[in-house]
C-alpha positions as CSV (number, residue, x, y, z in Angstrom):
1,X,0.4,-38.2,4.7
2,X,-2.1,-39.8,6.7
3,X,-6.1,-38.8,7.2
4,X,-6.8,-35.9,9.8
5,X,-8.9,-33.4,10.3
6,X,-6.5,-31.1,12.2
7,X,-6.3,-28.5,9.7
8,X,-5.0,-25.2,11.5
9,X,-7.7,-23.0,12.2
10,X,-8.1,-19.3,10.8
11,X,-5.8,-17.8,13.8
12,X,-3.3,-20.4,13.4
13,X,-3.4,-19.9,9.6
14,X,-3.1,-16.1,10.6
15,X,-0.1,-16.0,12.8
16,X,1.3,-18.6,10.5
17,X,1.3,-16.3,7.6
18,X,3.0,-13.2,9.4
19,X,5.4,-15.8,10.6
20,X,6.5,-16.6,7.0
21,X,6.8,-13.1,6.1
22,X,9.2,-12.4,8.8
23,X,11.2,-14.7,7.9
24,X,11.4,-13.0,4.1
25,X,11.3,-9.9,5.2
26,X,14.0,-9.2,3.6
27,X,13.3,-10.3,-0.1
28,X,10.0,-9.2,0.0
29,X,10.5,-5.7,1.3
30,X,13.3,-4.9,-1.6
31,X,10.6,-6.3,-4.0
32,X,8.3,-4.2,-2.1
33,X,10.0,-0.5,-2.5
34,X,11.2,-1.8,-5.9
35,X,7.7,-2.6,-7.4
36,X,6.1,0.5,-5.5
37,X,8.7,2.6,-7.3
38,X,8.1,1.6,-10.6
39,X,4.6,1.4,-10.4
40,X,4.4,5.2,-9.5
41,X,6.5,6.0,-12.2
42,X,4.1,3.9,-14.5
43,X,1.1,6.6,-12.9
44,X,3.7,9.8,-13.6
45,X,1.0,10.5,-16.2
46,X,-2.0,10.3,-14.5
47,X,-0.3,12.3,-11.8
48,X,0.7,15.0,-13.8
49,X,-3.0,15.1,-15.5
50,X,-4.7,15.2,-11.9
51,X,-2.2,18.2,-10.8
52,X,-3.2,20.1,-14.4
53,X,-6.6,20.0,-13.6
54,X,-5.8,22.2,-10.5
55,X,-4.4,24.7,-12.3
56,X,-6.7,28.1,-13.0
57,X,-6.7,27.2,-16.5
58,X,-8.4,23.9,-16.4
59,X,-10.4,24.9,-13.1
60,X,-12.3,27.2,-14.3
61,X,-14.1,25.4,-17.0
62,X,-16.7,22.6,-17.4
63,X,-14.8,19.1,-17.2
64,X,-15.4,18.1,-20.6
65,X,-14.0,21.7,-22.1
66,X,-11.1,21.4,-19.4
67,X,-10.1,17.9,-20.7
68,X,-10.4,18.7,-24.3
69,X,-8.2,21.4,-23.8
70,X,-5.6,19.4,-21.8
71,X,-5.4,16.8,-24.5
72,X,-5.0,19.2,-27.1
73,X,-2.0,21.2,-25.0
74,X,-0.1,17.8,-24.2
75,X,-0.5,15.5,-27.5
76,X,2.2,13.3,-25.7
77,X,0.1,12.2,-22.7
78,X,-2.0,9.5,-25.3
79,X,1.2,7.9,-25.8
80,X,2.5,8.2,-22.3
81,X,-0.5,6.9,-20.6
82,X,-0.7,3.9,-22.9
83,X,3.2,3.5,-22.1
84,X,2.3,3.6,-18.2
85,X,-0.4,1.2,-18.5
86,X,2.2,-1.4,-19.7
87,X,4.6,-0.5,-17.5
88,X,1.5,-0.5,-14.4
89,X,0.3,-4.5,-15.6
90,X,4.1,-5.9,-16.4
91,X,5.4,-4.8,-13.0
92,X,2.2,-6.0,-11.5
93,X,2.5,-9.4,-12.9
94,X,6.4,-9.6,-12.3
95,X,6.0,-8.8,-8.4
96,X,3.0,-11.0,-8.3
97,X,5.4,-13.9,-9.2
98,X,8.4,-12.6,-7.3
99,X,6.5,-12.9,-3.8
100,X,4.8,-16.3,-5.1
101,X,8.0,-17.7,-5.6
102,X,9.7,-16.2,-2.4
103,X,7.0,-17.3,-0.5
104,X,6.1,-20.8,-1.7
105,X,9.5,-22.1,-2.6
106,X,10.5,-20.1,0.7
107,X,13.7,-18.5,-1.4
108,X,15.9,-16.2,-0.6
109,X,17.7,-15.2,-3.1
110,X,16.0,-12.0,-5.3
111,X,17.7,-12.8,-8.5
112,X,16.8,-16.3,-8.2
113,X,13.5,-15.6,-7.4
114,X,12.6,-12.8,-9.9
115,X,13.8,-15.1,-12.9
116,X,12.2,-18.5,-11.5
117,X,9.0,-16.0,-11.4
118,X,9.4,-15.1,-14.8
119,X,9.6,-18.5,-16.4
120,X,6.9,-19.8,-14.2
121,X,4.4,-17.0,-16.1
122,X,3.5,-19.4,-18.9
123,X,2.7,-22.6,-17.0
124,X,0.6,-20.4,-14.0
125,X,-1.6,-18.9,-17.1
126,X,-1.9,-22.8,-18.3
127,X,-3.2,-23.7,-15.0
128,X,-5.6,-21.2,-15.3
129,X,-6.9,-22.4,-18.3
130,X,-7.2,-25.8,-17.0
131,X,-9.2,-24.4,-13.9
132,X,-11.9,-22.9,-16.1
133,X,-12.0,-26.0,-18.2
134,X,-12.5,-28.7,-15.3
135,X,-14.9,-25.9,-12.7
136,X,-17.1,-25.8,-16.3
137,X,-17.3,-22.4,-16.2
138,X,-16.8,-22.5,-20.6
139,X,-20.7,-23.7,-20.4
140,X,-22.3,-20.7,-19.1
141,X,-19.4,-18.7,-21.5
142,X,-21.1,-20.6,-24.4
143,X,-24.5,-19.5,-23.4
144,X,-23.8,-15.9,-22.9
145,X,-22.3,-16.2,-27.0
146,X,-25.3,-17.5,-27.8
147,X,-26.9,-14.6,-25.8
148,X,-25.2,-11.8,-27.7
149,X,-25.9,-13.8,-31.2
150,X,-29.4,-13.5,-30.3
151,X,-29.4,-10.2,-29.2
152,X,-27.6,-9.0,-32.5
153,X,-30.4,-10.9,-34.4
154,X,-32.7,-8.9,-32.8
155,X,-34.6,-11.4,-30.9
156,X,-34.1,-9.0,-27.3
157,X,-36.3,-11.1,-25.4
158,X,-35.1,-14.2,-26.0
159,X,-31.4,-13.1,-25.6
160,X,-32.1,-11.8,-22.4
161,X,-33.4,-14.8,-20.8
162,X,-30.6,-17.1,-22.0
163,X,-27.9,-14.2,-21.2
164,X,-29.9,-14.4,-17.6
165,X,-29.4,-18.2,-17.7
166,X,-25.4,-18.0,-18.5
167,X,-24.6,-15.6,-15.9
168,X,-26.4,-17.8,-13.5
169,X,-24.6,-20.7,-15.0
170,X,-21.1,-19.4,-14.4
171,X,-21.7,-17.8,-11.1
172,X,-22.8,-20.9,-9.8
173,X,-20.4,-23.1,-11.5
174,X,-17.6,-21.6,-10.1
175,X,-19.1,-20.9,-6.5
176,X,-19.5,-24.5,-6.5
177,X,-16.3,-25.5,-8.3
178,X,-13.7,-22.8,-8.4
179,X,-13.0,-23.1,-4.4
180,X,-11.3,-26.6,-5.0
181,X,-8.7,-25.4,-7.2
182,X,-7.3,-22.8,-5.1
183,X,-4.4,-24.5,-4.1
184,X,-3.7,-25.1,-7.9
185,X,-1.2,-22.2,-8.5
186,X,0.7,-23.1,-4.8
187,X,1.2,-27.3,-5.7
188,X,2.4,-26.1,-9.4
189,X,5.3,-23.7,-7.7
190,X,6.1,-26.2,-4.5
191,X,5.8,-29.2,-6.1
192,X,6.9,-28.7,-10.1
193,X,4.3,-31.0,-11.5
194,X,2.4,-30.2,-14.7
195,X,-0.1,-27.5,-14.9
196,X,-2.8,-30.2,-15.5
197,X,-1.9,-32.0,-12.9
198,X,-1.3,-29.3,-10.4
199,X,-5.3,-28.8,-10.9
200,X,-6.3,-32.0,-10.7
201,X,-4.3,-32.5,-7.0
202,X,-5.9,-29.3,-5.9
203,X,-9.0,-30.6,-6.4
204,X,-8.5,-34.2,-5.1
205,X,-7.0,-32.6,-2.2
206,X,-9.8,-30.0,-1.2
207,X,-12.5,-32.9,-0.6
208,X,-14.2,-31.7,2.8
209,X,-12.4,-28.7,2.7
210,X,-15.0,-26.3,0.5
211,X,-15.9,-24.2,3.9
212,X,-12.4,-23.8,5.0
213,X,-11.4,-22.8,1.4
214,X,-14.4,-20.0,1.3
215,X,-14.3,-19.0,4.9
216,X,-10.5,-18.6,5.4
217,X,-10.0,-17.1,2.0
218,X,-13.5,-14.8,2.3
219,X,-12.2,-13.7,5.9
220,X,-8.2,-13.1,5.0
221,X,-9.9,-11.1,1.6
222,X,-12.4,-8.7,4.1
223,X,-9.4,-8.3,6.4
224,X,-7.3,-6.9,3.5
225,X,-10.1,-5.0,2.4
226,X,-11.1,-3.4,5.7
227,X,-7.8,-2.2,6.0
228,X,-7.3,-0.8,2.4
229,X,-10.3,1.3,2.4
230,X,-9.3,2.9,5.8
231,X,-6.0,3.3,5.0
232,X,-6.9,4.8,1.8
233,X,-9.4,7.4,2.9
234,X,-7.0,8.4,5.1
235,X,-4.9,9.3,2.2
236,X,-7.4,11.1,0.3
237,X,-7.9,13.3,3.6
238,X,-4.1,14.1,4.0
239,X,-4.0,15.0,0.1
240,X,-7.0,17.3,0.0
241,X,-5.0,19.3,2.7
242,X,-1.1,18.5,1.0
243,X,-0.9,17.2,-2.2
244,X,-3.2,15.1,-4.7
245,X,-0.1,12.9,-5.3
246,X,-1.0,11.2,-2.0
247,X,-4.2,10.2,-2.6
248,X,-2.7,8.7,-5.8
249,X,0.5,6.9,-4.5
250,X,-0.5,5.5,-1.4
251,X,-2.9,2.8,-3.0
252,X,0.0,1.8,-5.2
253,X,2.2,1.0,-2.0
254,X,-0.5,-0.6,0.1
255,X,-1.3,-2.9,-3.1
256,X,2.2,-4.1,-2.9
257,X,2.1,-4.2,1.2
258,X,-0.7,-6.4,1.3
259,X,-0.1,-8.7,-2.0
260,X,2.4,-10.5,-0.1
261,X,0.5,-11.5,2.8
262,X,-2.3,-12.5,1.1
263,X,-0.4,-14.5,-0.9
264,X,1.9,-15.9,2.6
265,X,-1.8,-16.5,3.7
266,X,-2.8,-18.2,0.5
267,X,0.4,-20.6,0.7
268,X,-0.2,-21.7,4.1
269,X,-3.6,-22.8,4.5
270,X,-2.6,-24.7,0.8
271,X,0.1,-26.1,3.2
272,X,-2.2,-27.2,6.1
273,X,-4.8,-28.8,3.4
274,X,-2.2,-30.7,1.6
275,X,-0.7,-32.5,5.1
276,X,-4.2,-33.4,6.4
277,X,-6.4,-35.0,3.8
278,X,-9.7,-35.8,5.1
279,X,-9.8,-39.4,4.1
280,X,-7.9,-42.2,2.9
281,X,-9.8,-42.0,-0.8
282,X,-8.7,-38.8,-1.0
283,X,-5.0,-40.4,-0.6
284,X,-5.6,-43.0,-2.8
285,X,-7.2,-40.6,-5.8
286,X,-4.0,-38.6,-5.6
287,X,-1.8,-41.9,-6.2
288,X,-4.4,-43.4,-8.7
């Protein structure tokens, strides 16, 4: 590598992004239908509770009477709602690491990709440990406990202030901090170095690039955003006049739709950082 500042812009990382997803189309549209399908299985319950509550039964008395009766009708749906719960965060985290790896190792293959995904769970949780240690976020964690200590020894006022104080502390510290290890997670799948030190190049690497970090990931987030909300209200329109299984299925599939390209866009503006360091100290900390 050698010191630039030709970074690709927003656009470029934009079109870059689509770009990658064509070309895994493929992979990432079996993971797609395979994901959305278990994750509306997972919401069967919640499904079947929302439809209930449409029938005469239910409808006709106050919430609270209408749930209590519900409950005591269908002792199974405790259980099964705690079941689909699991079911909703394992397949979430699974697919998660099934696009990260088909997108940042650009592979191919679904088997390969699911299982390289799975053992990669550990070490991605370890390199979020390490980001909260070195953005010293843990401080203003400290002074909320001592906060809530406070406030359980009665002294309100006092445990205010200093719970006041640690919210400020972490939002700040990781405004400041949390921005230069973004491309941690990408450098620990592409390259296969330690979690620690997957953290460590992110930051070294993301010297003079705060802005681009914020801006492109702030604007890419909006876009997604924007077009989930839309999308989603026009949902909840087509279910008030079909079915309320609309409204509650459609999020689930345009979480999965969009997950990838965030995370296409996420791997190439790591990409584009990581070939153009702004400096040659910034080379020379990475080697040191």
């Amino acid at each position: 590598m050698t010191p630039s500042s030709t970074a690709k812009t927003f656009g470029e990382l934009f079109n870059a992004a689509i770009q990658l997803l064509r070309d895994f189309r493929v992979s990432l549209l079996r993971g797609i239908v395979v994901s959305s399908v278990l994750l509306t299985i997972a919401n069967i319950p919640q499904m079947y509770f929302a439809r209930s509550m449409d029938l005469p039964v239910y409808k006709n008395l106050e919430k609270a009477a209408a749930q209590a009766s519900f409950y005591q009708q269908n002792p199974w749906f405790g259980p099964a709602i705690l079941a689909g719960m699991l079911l909703l965060l394992a397949v979430s985290i699974v697919s998660a690491l099934y696009y990260l790896v088909v997108l940042a190792r650009r592979e191919k293959k679904e088997g390969k990709a699911l299982k390289e995904g799975a053992a990669l769970f550990g070490s991605l949780i370890m390199v979020a440990i390490w980001i909260v240690l070195y953005s010293y976020v843990w401080i203003g964690c400290i002074v909320v406990l001592v906060s809530v200590g406070l406030i359980i020894a009665k002294q309100l006022m006092l445990g205010a202030a200093v719970l006041a104080i640690g919210l400020c502390l972490m939002i700040v510290l990781g405004a400041i901090n949390y921005p230069r290890f973004m491309l941690a997670q990408i450098i620990r799948i592409q390259e296969r170095v330690s979690s620690r030190k997957a953290v460590r190049l992110s930051y070294v690497r993301t010297a003079g690039y705060w802005w681009k970090v914020v801006g492109n990931m702030t604007l890419i987030s909006l876009i997604i955003a924007g077009c989930t909300v839309a999308l989603t209200a026009a949902a909840i329109i087509v279910s008030i006049f079909s079915s309320p299984y609309v409204a509650l299925v459609v999020p689930i599939v345009l979480q999965q739709v969009f997950l990838p390209f965030q995370i296409s866009f996420w791997v190439v503006l790591t990409e584009t950082i990581n070939k153009h360091p702004k400096s040659r100290t910034t080379l020379a900390a990475e080697n040191s």
